[in-house]
C-alpha positions in Angstrom: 74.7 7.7 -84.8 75.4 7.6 -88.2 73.2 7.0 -91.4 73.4 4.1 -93.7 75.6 4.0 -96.5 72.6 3.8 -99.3 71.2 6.8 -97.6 74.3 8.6 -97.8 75.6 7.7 -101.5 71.4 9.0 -102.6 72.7 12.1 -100.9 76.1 12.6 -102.8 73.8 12.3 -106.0 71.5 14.4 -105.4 73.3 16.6 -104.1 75.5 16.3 -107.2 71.9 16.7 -109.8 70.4 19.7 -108.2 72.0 23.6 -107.1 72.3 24.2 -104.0 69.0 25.2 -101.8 66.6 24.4 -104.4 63.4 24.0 -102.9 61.8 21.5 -105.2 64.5 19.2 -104.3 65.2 19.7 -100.3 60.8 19.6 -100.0 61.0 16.3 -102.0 63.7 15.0 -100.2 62.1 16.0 -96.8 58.3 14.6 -97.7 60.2 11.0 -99.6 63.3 11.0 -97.8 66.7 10.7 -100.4 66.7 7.0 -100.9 63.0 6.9 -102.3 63.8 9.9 -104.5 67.1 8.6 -105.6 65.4 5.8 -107.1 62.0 7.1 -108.1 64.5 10.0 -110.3 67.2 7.2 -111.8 63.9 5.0 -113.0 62.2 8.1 -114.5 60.6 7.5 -118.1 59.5 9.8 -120.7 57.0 8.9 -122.7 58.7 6.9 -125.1 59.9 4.6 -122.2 63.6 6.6 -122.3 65.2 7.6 -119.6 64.8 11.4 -118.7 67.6 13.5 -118.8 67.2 13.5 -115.0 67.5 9.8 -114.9 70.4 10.3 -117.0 72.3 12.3 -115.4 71.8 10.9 -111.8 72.8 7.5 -113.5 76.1 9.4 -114.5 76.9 10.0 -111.0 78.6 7.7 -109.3 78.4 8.6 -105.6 81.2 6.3 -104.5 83.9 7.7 -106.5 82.4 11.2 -105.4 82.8 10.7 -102.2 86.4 8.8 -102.7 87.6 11.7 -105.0 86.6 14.1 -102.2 88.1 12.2 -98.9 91.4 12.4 -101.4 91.1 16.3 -100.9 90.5 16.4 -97.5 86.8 16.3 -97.5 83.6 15.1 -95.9 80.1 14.7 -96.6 77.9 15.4 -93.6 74.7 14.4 -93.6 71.3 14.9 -91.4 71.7 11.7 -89.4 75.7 11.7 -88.9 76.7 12.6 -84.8 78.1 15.9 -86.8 75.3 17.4 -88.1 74.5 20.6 -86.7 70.5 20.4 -85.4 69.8 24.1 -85.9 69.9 23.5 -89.7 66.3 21.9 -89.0 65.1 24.7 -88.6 65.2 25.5 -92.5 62.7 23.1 -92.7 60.1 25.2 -91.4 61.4 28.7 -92.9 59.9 29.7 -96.2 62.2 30.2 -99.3 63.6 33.6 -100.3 64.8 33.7 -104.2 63.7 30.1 -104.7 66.1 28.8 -101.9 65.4 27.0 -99.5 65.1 23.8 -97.2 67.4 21.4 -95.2 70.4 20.9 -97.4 71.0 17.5 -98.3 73.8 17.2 -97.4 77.2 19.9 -96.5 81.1 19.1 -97.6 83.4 20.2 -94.9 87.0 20.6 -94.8 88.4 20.6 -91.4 89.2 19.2 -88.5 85.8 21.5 -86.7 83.2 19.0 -86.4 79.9 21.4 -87.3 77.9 20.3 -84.0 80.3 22.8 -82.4 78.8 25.2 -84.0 75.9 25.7 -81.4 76.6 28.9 -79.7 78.7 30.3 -83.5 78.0 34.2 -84.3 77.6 34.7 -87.6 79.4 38.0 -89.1 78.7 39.6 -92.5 78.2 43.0 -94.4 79.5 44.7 -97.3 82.5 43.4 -99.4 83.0 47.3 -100.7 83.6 48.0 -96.7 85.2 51.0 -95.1 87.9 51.2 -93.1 86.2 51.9 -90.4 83.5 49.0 -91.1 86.6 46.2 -91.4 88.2 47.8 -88.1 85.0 46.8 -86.2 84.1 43.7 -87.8 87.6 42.5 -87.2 87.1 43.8 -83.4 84.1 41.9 -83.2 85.5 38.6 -84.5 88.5 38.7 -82.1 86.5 39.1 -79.1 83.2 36.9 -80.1 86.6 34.5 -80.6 88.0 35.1 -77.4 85.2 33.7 -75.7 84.8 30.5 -76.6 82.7 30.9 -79.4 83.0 30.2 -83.7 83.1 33.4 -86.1 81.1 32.2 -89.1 81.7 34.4 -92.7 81.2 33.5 -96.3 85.7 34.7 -96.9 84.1 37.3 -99.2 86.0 40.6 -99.9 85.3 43.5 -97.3 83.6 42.8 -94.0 83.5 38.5 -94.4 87.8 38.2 -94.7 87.6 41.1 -92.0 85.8 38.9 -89.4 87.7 36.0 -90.0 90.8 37.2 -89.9 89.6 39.0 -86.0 88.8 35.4 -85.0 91.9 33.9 -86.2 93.4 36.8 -84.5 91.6 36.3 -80.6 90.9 32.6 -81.1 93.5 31.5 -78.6 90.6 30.1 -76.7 88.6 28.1 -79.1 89.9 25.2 -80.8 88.9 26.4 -84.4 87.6 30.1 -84.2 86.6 30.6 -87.5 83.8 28.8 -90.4 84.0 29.5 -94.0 80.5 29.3 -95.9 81.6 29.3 -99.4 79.1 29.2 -102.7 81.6 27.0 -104.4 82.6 23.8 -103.7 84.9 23.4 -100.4 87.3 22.2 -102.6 88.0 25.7 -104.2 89.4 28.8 -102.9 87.2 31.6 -103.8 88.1 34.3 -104.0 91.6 33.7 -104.8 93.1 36.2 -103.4 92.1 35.0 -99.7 93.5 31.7 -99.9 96.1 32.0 -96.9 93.0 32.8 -94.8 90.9 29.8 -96.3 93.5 27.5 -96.2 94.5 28.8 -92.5 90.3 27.9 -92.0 90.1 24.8 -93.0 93.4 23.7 -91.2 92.5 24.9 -88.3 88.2 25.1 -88.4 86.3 24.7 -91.2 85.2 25.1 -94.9 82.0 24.7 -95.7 79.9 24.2 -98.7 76.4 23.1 -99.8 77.7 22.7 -103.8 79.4 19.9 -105.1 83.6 19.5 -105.4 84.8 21.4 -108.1 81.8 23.3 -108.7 82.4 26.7 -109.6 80.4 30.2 -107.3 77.6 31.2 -109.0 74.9 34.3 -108.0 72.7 30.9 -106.8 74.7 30.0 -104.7 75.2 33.0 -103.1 71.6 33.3 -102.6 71.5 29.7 -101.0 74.8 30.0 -99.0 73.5 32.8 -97.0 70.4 30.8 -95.0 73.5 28.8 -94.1 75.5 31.5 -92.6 72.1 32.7 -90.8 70.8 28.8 -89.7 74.3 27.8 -88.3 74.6 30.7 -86.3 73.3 31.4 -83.1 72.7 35.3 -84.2 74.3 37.0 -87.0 75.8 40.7 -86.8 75.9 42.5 -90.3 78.3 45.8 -90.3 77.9 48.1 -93.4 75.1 46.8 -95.9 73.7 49.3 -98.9 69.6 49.1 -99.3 70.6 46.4 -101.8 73.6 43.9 -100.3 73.5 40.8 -100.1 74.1 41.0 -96.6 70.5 42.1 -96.2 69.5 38.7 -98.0 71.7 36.6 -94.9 69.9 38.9 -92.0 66.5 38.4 -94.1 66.9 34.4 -93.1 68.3 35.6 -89.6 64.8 37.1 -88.9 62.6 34.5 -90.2 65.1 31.8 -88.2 64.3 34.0 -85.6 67.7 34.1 -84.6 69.4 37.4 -82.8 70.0 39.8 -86.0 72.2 42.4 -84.9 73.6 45.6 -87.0 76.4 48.1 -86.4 75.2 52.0 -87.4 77.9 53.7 -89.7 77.5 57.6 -90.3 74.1 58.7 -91.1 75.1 59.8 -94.4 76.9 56.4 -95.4 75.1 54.7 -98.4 76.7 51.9 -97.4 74.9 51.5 -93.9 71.7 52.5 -95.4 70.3 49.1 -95.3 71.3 48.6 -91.4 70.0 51.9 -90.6 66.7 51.1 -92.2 66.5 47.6 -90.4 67.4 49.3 -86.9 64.9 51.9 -87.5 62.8 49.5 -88.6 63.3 47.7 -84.9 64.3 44.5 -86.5 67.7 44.8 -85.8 69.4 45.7 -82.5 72.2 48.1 -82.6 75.3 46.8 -81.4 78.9 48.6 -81.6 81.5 46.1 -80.8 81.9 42.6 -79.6 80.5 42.7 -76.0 77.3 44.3 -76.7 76.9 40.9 -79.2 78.1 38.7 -77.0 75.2 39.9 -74.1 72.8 39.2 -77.0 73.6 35.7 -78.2 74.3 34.5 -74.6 72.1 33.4 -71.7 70.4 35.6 -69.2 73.2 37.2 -67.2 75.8 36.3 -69.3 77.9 38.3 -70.7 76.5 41.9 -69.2 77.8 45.1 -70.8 78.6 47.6 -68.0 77.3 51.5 -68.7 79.9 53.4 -69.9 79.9 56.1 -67.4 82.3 58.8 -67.2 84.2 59.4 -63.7 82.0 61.6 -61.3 83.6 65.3 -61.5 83.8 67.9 -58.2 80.3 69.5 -59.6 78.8 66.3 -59.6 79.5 65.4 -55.9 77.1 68.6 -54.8 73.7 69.5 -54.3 71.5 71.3 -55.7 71.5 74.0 -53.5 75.3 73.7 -53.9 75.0 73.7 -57.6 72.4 77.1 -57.6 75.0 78.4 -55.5 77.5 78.1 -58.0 75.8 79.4 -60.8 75.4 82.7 -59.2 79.2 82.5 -59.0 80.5 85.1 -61.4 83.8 83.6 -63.5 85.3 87.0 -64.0 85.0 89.9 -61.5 85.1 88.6 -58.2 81.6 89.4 -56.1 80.7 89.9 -52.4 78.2 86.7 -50.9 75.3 88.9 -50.6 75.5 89.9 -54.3 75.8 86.0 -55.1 73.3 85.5 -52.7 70.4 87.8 -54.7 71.4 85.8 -58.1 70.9 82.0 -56.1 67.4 83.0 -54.6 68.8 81.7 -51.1 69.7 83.3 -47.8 73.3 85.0 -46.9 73.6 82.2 -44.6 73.1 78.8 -46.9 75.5 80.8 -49.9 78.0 81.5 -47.0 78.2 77.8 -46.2 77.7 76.7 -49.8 80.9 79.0 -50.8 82.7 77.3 -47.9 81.9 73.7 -49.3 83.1 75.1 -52.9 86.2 76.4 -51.3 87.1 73.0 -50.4 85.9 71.3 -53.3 88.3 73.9 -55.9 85.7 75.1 -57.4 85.4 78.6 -56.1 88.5 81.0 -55.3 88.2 84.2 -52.8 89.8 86.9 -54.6 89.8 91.4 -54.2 87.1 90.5 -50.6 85.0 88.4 -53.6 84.1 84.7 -55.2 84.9 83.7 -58.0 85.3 80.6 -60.0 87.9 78.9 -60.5 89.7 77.9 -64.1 88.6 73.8 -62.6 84.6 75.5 -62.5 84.6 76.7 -66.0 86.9 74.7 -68.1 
């Protein structure tokens, strides 16, 4: 299916007149649709019977030439309607604003040759652009493997954790066609910041760039604000490594949770500032603790997929007895070898049981007879 050309050249307007996620313009859109706004705004009238300057400038836009100027550049305008657009950004409609942001977007330019309906099963990956070493090492981890199985790394390319978790999909993404999505809050024609262009460019010839704000439009703290409920709504869950009490990372697992999609949060040391705000959220229980890429993958996938084994260590010789066996060696001295009756008095058992029990030790290397005594061995008590 794909939508009308009226309805998508009132979209490329709009879209062009208001910032990105304002929620007086995605609620009227949703409750007139874009058309009936389109026109309604272009044959506004002050008082005076002149046009508003919101007339005026929707009747400087010329939505054909938009979208021509942009196809020159290697872009797209997706719309709600087109085979491509991604369903799960619906559920912004029913998501109350954070910030004054908000809503279905009217419309997203993409740069790519990922169509966004892939995006179904995408894990969303985001934190802290002053990140640690250790924060980038695991976010980059996580993007490799959450690449390696099938599935699209969505980031917003910021400094820190964003370019971390990109560059860990592009790494692992042998299996997907496109392993990474770029959410950026300037138009999908820029590279911001600058100094990740071989990584953007790498995106958008390979997956996609994404943007809500027009070509050529520059990022502002807005739309920052409004990219994020993107990052969150595309996603199936979204995994946020290092965020202070005050990131902006918190603002992108804030939509996660009222998406109620799987919000997921690696702990850093307890003393980090920079993990304060996951901490809190974990504590919290809004966030699940998660500390590498299978542990996200269980929770973003079906029941049974994706299981995470119990790390276990290998069963030692002391683990294979029982606890008679065990009391038996306890009363086993490690220095000065002593005779079974002596060890006997410090079990609590009979001569017999400790006799046996020493043999069973014997054999397992634990014990050593040594001077007509027991006594452990260096394997016992290292």
């Amino acid at each position: 299916m794909s939508v009308p050309d009226r309805e998508r050249l009132a979209r490329v307007a709009l879209n062009r007149l208001g910032e990105p996620g304002d929620v007086k313009m995605t609620a009227l859109v949703a409750e007139l649709g874009a058309v009936r706004l389109h026109d309604l705004l272009l044959h506004e009238r002050d008082p005076h019977g002149l046009r508003t300057d919101v007339a005026a400038r929707l009747a400087s836009v010329d939505p054909v030439r938009e979208l021509e100027r942009a196809a020159r550049v290697g872009l797209r305008f997706v719309v709600p309607g087109d085979d491509e657009w991604p369903e799960s950004l619906g559920d912004l409609a029913a998501a109350s604003s954070i910030q004054d942001r908000g809503g279905v977007p009217v419309g997203l330019w993409v740069k790519g040759p990922l169509r966004l309906d892939r995006l179904v099963d995408a894990v969303a990956v985001v934190g802290s652009r002053a990140a640690t070493q250790y924060g980038a090492d695991v976010a980059r981890d996580i993007g490799a493997v959450v690449a390696r199985s099938g599935r699209v790394v969505v980031s917003g390319a910021a400094f820190g954790i964003d370019v971390a978790a990109h560059r860990g999909a592009i790494s692992g993404g042998a299996a997907t066609d496109g392993p990474s999505v770029a959410i950026l809050a300037c138009g999908a024609d820029r590279v911001y910041p600058q100094a990740h262009r071989e990584v953007i460019d790498h995106i958008a010839a390979t997956g996609a760039v994404v943007s809500e704000a027009a070509p050529g439009c520059s990022p502002q703290r807005v739309r920052f604000l409004a990219r994020n409920r993107l990052i969150a709504a595309l996603s199936r869950g979204t995994v946020v490594v290092e965020a202070a009490r005050r990131s902006g990372a918190l603002n992108t697992a804030n939509w996660a949770g009222r998406l109620q999609r799987s919000l997921m949060g690696v702990p850093g040391p307890v003393t980090s500032a920079g993990s304060a705000g996951v901490h809190e959220l974990i504590r919290a229980g809004a966030m699940t603790l998660v500390t590498g890429g299978g542990d996200v993958l269980e929770m973003v996938g079906a029941a049974g997929e994706h299981l995470v084994e119990e790390h276990r260590e290998p069963p030692t010789a002391r683990d294979r007895l029982t606890v008679r066996q065990r009391q038996v060696l306890d009363a086993v001295p490690v220095g000065q070898p002593a005779h079974p009756d002596s060890i006997a008095r410090v079990a609590g058992l009979g001569l017999l049981e400790v006799r046996a029990g020493l043999t069973r030790l014997l054999d397992s290397g634990l014990v050593e007879v040594a001077d007509g005594g027991w006594r452990l061995t260096a394997e016992a008590h290292g």
